[in-house]
N, C-alpha and C positions, 0 to 999 in steps of 0.2 A: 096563695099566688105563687105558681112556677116563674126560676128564673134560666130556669135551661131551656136551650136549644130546641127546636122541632126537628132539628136533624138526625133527633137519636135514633129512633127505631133503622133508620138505613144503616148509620154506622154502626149500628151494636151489629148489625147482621156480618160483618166482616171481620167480626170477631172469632166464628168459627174458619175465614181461612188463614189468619197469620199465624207464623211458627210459635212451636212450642218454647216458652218460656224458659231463662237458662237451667229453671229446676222442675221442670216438668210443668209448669204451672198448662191449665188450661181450665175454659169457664166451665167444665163441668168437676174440677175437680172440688174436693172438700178437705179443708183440714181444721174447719171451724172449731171443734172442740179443743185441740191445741192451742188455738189462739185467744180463746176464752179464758184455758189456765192461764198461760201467761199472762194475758193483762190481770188476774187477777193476784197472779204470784207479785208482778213487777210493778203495780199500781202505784203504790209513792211515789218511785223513780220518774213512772212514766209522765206522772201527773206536775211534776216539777220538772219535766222537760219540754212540756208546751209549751211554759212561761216563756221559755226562746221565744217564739214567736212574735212578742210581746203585743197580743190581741186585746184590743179597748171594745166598749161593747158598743154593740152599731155594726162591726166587721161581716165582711162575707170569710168563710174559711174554708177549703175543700180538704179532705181528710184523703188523701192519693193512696189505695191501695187499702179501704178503711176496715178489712176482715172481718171482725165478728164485732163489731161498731161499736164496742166500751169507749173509744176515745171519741164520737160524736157526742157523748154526754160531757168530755171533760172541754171539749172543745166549745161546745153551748154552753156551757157554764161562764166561760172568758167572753164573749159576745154578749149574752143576753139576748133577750126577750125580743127583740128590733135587731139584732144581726141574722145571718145568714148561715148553716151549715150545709156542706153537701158532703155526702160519703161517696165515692165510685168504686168497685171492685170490680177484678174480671169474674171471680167464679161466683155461678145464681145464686148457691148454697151459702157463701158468708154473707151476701146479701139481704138472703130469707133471714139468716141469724140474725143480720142485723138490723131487721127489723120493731122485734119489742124493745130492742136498746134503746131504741133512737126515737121511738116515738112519734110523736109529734114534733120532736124538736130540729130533725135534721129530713132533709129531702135526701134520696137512695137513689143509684144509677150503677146498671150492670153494663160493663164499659172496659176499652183494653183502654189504658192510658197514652197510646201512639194516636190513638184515633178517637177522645175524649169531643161528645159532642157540647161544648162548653163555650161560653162566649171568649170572645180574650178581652183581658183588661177588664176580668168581673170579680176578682176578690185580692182579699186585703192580706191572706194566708194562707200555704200550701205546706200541709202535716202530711210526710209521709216516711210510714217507719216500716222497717223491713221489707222495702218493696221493692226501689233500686235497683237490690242487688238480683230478683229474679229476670234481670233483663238483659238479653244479650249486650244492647248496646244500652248504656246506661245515659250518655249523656244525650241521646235522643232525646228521653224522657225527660231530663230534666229542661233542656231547651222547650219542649212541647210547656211542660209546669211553667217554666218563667214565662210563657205566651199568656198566662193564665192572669197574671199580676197587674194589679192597677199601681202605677205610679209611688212607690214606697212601701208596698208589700214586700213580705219577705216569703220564703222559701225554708223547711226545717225536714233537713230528711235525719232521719234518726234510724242508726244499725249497730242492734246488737253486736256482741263478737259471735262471728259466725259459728264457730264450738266452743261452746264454753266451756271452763274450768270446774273439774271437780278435783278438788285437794282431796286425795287418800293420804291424810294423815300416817294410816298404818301401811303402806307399800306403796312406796314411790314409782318400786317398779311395773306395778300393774299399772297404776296412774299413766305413767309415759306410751306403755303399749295400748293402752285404751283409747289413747288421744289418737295416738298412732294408726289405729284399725280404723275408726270413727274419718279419718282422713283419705284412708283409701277408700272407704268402703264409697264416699261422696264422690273420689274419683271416679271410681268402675262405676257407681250407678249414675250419673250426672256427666261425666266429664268434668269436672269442676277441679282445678290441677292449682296447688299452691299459690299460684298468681293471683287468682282469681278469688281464693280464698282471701288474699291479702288486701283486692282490690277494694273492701266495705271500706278500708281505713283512707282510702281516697276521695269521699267525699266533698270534700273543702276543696281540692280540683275539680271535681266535678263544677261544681257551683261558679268556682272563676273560669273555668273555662265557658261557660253562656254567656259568662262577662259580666255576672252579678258583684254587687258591691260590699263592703261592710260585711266580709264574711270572717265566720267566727266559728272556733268546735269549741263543745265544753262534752266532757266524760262522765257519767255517771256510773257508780260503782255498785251492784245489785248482788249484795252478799248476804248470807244466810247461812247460821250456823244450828248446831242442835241447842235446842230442843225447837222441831219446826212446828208450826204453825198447822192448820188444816188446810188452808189453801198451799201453802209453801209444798205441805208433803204432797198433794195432790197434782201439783204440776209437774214437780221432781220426780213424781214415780211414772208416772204417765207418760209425758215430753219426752225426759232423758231414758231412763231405763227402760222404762218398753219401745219407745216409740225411735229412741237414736240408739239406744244399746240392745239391749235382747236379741232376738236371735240373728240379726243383720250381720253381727258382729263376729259367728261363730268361723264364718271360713277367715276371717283375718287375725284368727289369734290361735296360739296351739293351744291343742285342748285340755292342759290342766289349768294354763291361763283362763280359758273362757268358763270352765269350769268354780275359778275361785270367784268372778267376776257374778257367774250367773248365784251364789252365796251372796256376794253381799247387795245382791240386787232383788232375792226372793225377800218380800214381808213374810214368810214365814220362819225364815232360818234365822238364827240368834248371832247371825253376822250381820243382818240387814242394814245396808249402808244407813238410811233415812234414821235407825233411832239407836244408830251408835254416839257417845258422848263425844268423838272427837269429828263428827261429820262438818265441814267447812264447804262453802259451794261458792265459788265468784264469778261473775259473770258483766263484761262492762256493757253500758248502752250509750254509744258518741251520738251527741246531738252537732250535726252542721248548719249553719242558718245565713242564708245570703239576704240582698236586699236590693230590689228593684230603684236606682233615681230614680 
């Protein structure tokens, strides 16, 4: 039995005309396979940060922004058998992904979240983690989500640190210029200018500014040192070093820099950051959580 709106098919169509997302996002892009690492690099963390929500079973929950749909399984797991999940993403691609995740368990909606065909006053939870921050205006959104809440619901947006930390133990000073180049490079390709990087840590304003109540952040701390794991090494080498460092990074650094850089980031060279014994990686994940009177 669906509990969504018949208004979908109109609004999903308006999807193709609103602007592009503050990081390009748009419904046909894909970055499903990143988002699968990480959940499965960051899965503890993650998994003890939906308890924020504090879901009894019976709940409706909508997963806002739900990418390649691991958390629709941890989110049905907190409701049970007699609650409700819904995941919505905008792009079709992490939706297809999220497909065999979810199963049976969770109903799926390709959807921007300005224009979410959803009843208001239909659930008891709104999980959304690294989603927020792709949005020009953020507290849009979140006013749109608190429309969403029945009477005592709560709201959990959850954002990693926008770049994470990698401790180079053995050279501090690559470490600083890495973070460095990684910064600009988000500038020139994004526009996305310091402020804006700072602004994930604003969420607990976000939240009171809707006017929600009983708001509350707790931090989680996703660190990982050597000797990794096979998920761990899989997302580390993938995410960060191909995917945030590699060759993005070559006009922002001089070239004996990017040089020593692209060493300890090759699996083949006997520098290789991932299976040096002093490899340290930290990474926080703030959960914020309001709450509808």
């Amino acid at each position: 039995m669906t509990r969504l709106d018949s208004r979908g098919d109109a609004e999903n169509r308006k999807v193709l005309s609103l602007q592009l997302g503050l990081l390009g996002d748009t419904a046909a892009r894909d970055y499903s396979r990143k988002l699968r690492l990480f959940n499965a690099f960051a899965a503890p963390e993650l998994r003890q940060a939906v308890r924020c929500l504090v879901l009894r079973p019976g709940m409706n929950v909508l997963d806002a922004g739900c990418g390649s749909g691991e958390a629709l399984e941890w989110l049905a797991d907190e409701v049970g058998e007699g609650g409700l999940v819904v995941g919505v993403d905008l792009s079709s691609a992490h939706i297809e992904a999220a497909r065999p995740v979810a199963s049976a368990r969770a109903q799926l909606l390709q959807a921007d979240l300005r224009t979410l065909p959803l009843r208001p006053a239909s659930f008891d939870g709104v999980w959304g983690v690294n989603t927020i921050n792709h949005f020009h205006d953020p507290m849009e959104v979140v006013s749109r989500l608190k429309a969403l809440l029945r009477p005592g619901g709560r709201i959990a947006i959850g954002q990693t640190g926008f770049l994470p930390d990698m401790v180079f133990a053995w050279d501090a000073r690559l470490e600083r210029l890495t973070h460095e180049a990684v910064r600009r490079y988000y500038r020139e390709r994004y526009g996305v200018d310091e402020r804006a990087l700072a602004a994930v840590r604003a969420n607990a304003g976000l939240l009171r500014g809707v006017g929600l109540s009983d708001v509350l952040v707790r931090t989680f701390v996703i660190e990982r040192l050597s000797p990794l794991g096979p998920q761990e090494h899989d997302y580390l080498l993938e995410a960060i070093f191909r995917g945030t460092w590699g060759e993005r990074l070559r006009p922002y650094l001089e070239p004996q820099d990017y040089e020593e850089l692209g060493r300890l980031c090759d699996p083949h060279h006997a520098q290789f950051a991932l299976t040096r014994p002093d490899f340290h990686f930290i990474q926080t994940f703030t959960v914020a959580t309001g709450r509808l009177l």
